[in-house]
C-alpha positions in Angstrom: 6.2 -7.6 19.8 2.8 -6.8 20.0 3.6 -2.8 21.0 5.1 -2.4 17.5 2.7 -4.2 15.7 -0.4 -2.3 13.9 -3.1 -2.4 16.7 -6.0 -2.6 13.6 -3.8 -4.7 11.7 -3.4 -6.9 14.8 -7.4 -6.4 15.5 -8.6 -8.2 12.0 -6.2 -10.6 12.7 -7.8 -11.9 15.8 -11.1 -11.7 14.4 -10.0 -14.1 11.3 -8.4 -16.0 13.3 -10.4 -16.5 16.6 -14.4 -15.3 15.1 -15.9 -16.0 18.4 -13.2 -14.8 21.2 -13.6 -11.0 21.4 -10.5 -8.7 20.7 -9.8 -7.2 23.7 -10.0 -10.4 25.6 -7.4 -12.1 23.4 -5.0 -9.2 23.3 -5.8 -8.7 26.9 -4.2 -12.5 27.7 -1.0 -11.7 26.4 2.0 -11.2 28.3 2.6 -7.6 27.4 -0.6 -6.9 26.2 -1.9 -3.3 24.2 -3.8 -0.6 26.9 -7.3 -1.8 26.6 -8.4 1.8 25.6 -6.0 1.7 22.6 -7.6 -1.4 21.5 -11.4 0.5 21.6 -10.1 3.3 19.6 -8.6 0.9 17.2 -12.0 -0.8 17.3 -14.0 2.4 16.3 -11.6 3.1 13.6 -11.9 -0.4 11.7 -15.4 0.0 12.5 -15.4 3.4 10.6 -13.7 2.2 8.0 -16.4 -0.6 7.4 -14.1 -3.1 8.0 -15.4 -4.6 11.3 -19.3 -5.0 12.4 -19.4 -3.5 16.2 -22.3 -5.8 18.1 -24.6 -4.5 20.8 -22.6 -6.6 23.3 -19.0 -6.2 24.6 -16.9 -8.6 22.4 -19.7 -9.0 19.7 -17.7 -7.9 16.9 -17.3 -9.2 13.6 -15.3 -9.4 10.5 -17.5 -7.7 7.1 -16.6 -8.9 3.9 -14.6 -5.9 3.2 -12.8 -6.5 6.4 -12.1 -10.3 5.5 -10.4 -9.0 2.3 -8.5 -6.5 4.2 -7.1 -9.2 6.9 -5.7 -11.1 4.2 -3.3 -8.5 2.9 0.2 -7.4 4.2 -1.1 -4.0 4.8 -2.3 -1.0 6.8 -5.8 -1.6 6.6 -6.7 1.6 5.6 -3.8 1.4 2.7 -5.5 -1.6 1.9 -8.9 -0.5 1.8 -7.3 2.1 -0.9 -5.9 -0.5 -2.9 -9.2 -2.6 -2.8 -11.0 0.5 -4.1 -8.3 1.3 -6.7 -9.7 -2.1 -7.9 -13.2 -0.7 -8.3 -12.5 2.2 -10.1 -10.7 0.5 -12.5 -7.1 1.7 -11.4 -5.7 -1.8 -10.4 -2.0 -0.7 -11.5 -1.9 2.8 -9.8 -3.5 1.8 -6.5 -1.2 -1.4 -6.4 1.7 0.7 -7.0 0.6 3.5 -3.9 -0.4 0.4 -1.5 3.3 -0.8 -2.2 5.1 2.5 -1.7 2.9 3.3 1.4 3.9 0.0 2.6 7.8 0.5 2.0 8.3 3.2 5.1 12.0 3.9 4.1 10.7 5.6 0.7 9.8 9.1 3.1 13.2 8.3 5.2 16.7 10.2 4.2 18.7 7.4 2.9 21.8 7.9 5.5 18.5 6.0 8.1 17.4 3.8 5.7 20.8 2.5 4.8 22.3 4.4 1.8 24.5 7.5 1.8 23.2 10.6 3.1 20.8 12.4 0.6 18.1 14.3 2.7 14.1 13.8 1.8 13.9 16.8 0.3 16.4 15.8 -2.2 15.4 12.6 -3.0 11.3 13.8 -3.5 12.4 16.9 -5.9 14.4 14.2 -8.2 11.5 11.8 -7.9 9.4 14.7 -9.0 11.6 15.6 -11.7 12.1 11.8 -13.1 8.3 11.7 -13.0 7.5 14.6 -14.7 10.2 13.9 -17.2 8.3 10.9 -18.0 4.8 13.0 -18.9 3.5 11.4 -15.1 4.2 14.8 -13.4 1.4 17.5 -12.0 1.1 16.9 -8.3 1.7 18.1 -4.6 2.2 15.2 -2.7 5.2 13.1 -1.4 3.5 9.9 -2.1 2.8 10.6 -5.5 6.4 11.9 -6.4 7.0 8.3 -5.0 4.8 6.7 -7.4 6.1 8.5 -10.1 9.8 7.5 -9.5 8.6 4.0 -9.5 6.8 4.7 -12.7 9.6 6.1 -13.7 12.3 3.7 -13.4 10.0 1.0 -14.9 9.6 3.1 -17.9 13.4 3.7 -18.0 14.3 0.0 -17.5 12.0 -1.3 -20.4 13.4 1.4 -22.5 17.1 1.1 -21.4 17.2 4.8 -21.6 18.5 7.2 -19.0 20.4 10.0 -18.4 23.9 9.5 -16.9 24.0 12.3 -14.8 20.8 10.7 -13.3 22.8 7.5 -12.2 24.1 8.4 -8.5 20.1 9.3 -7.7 19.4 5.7 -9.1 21.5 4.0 -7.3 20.5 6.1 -4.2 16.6 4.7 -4.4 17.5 1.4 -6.1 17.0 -0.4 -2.9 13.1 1.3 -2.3 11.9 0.8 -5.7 13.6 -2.7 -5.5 11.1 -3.6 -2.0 8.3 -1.7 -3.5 8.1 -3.4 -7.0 8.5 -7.1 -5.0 5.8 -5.5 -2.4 4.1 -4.5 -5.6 4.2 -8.2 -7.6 3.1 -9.6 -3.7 -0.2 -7.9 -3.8 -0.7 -8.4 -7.0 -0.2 -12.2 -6.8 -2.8 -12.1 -3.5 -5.4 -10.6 -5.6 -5.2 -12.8 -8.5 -5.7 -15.5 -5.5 -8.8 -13.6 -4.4 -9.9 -13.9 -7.9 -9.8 -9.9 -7.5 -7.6 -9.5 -10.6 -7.0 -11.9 -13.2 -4.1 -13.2 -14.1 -1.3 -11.4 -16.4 -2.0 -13.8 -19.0 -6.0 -13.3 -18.8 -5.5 -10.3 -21.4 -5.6 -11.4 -25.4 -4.2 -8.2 -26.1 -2.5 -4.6 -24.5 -6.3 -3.2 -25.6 -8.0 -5.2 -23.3 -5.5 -4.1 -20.8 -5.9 -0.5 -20.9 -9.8 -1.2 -20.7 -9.6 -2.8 -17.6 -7.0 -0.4 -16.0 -8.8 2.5 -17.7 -8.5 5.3 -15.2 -4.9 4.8 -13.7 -3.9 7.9 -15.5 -6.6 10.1 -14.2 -4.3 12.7 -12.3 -7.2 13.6 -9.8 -7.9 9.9 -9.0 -5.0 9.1 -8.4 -4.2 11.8 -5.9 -8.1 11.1 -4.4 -6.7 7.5 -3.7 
């Protein structure tokens, strides 16, 4: 279990979970345990991501505030740290919505090996980019976007009950994704609002107050720097 795991996932687990033991001797007790220089690399990696404090002794590493934040979510730590800075920048509903698609791994698979019938990536990414752009959310060069924009997408097309037809067999082909990434999504979301990192939905009096707290989510080169 422990060789499919995320190593720096698995690394800021220890930590929050055993402060005082060092990683590499709690991985290193386990029956199958990670290649000790794996571990070190994903060490210098959480360090570099200011997620982990590195001490001056073997085994003296500790968890930063950042990193603490990071253990706590069901994430890729970097994909976390993204979402944590989407926060910052006052983009809470566009990082939430990348951290959840970058968490869903069958979004970038061809449906026929994530379950569904046999449209190829390529496919699926041009219609996402299509639906997206047919929804004013287009301009972009990345699959992770066209992604996001699906999602955005189909949300705007199930409040509004308004699609195409010809658009239903490409529905029901990512139905399933944007199904795990909007309850990934509403996870996160409810994890922050326990971090007191977002407030709750009904903290808003009104959709103005809203949009001034989620200012920039529409900020095309933003959102691509996240």
């Amino acid at each position: 279990e422990l060789q499919r795991c995320n190593l720096e996932s698995l690394c800021l687990q220890v930590k929050q979970t055993a402060p005082s033991m060092s990683i590499q001797s709690v991985l290193g007790a386990a029956l199958d345990p990670p290649p000790n220089e794996s571990v070190s690399q994903a060490i210098q990696r959480l360090a570099a991501q200011s997620t982990l404090n590195i001490g001056e002794t073997e085994g003296g590493e500790t968890l930063t505030t950042l990193g603490a934040l990071v253990a706590g979510l069901p994430l890729d730590p970097a994909v976390a740290r993204m979402l944590l800075l989407g926060l910052l920048l006052q983009a809470p509903e566009v990082a939430l919505t990348l951290a959840a698609a970058l968490g869903t791994p069958q979004a970038f698979l061809p449906r026929s090996k994530s379950g569904g019938r046999g449209t190829s990536m390529g496919t699926r990414l041009v219609k996402a980019e299509q639906w997206g752009e047919e929804a004013g959310l287009g301009g972009h060069t990345s699959d992770v976007l066209a992604v996001v924009e699906a999602y955005e997408a189909w949300r705007k097309r199930v409040g509004s009950r308004a699609g195409n037809p010809r658009d239903e067999e490409w529905v029901r082909d990512w139905l399933p994704t944007l199904k795990h990434i909007h309850a990934l999504r509403d996870q996160l979301r409810r994890q922050l609002v326990q971090l007191k990192l977002l407030p709750p939905s009904d903290y808003f009096e009104n959709e103005t107050q809203r949009e001034i707290f989620n200012l920039h989510s529409g900020i095309g080169p933003l959102r691509q720097a996240l």
